[in-house]
C-alpha beads as a LAMMPS data file, in Angstrom:
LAMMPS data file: protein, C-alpha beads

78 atoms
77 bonds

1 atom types
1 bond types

-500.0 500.0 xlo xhi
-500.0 500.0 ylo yhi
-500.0 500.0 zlo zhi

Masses

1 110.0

Atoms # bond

1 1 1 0.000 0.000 0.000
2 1 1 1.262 3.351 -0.916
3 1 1 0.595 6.279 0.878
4 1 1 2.372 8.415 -1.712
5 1 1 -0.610 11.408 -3.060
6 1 1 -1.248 10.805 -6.911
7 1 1 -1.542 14.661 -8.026
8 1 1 -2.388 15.018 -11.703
9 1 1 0.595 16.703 -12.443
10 1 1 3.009 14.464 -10.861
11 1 1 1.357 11.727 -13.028
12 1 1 1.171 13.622 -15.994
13 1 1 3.942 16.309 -16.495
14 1 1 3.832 16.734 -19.549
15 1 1 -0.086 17.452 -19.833
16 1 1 0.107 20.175 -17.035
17 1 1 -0.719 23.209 -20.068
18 1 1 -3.533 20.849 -21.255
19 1 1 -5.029 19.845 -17.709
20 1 1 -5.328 23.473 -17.005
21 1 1 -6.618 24.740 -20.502
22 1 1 -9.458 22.032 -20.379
23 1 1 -10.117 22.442 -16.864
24 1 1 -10.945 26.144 -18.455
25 1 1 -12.533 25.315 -21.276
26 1 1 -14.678 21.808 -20.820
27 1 1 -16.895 21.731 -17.410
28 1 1 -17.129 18.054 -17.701
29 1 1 -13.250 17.382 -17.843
30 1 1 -13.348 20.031 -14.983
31 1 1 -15.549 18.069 -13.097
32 1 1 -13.555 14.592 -13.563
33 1 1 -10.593 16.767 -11.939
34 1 1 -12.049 17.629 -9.220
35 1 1 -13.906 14.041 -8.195
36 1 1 -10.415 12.840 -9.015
37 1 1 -9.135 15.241 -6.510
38 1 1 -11.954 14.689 -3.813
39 1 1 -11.310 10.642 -4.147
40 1 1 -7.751 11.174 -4.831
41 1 1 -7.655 13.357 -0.950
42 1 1 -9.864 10.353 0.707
43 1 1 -7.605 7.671 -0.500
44 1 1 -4.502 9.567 0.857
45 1 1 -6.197 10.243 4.601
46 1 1 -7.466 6.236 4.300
47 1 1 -3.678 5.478 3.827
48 1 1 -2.292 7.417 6.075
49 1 1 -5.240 6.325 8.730
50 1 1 -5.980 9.939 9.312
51 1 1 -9.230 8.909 8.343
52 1 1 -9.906 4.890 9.012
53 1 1 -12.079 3.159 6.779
54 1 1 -12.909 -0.536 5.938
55 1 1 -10.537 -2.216 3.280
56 1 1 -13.772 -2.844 1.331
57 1 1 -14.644 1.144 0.752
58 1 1 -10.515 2.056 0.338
59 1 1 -10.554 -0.340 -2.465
60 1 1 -13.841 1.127 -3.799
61 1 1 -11.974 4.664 -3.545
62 1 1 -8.950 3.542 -5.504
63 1 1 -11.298 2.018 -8.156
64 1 1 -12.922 4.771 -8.933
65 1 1 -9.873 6.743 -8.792
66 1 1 -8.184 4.521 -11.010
67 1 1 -11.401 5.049 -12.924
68 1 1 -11.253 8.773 -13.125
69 1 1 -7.413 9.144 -13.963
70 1 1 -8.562 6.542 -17.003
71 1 1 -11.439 9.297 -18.155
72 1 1 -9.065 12.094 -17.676
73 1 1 -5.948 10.602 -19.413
74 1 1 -8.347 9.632 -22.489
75 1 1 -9.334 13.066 -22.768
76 1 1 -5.623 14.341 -22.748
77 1 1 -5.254 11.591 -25.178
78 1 1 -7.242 12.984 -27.927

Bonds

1 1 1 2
2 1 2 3
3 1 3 4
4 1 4 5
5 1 5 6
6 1 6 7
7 1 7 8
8 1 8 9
9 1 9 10
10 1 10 11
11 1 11 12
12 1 12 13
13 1 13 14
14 1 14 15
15 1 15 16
16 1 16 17
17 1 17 18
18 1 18 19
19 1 19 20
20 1 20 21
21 1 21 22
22 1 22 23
23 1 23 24
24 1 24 25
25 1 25 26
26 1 26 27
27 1 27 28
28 1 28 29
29 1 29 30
30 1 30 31
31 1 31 32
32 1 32 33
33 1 33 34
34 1 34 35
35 1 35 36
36 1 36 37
37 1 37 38
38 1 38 39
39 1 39 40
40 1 40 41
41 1 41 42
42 1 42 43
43 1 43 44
44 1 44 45
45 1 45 46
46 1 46 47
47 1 47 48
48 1 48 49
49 1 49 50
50 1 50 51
51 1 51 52
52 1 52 53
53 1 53 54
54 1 54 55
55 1 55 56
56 1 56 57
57 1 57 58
58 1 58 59
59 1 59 60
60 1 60 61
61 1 61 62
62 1 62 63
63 1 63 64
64 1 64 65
65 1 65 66
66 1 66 67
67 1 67 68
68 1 68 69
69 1 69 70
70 1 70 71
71 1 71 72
72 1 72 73
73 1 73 74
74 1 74 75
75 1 75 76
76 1 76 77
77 1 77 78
């Protein structure tokens, strides 16, 4: 288990210019940044056991994060 944050633009470097211009310029791609931020922060306190939560919904968490960075990295993609 890794308790290392995964921040967008650690992850992607190279897409920092694009993350931010279609953050600016598509709401939905601005949305799947922030839920990917929100789960992203949750998975990160569940690691850390700032916040303790069963291993069932930490796993759900990392799904759908894993989920999210999918729908964002198809978008930067394109």
């Amino acid at each position: 288990m890794s308790n290392t944050p995964h921040d967008l633009y650690e992850d992607f470097p190279e897409k920092t210019a694009a993350i931010h211009a279609l953050k600016a310029s598509d709401a939905h791609f601005a949305r799947l940044v922030e839920e990917y931020h929100e789960v992203n922060r949750a998975v990160h306190r569940a690691e850390t056991r700032v916040e303790v939560l069963s291993s069932e919904h930490e796993n759900e968490l990392r799904q759908k994060r894993m989920r999210l960075k999918d729908a964002i990295w198809k978008q930067l993609a394109a």
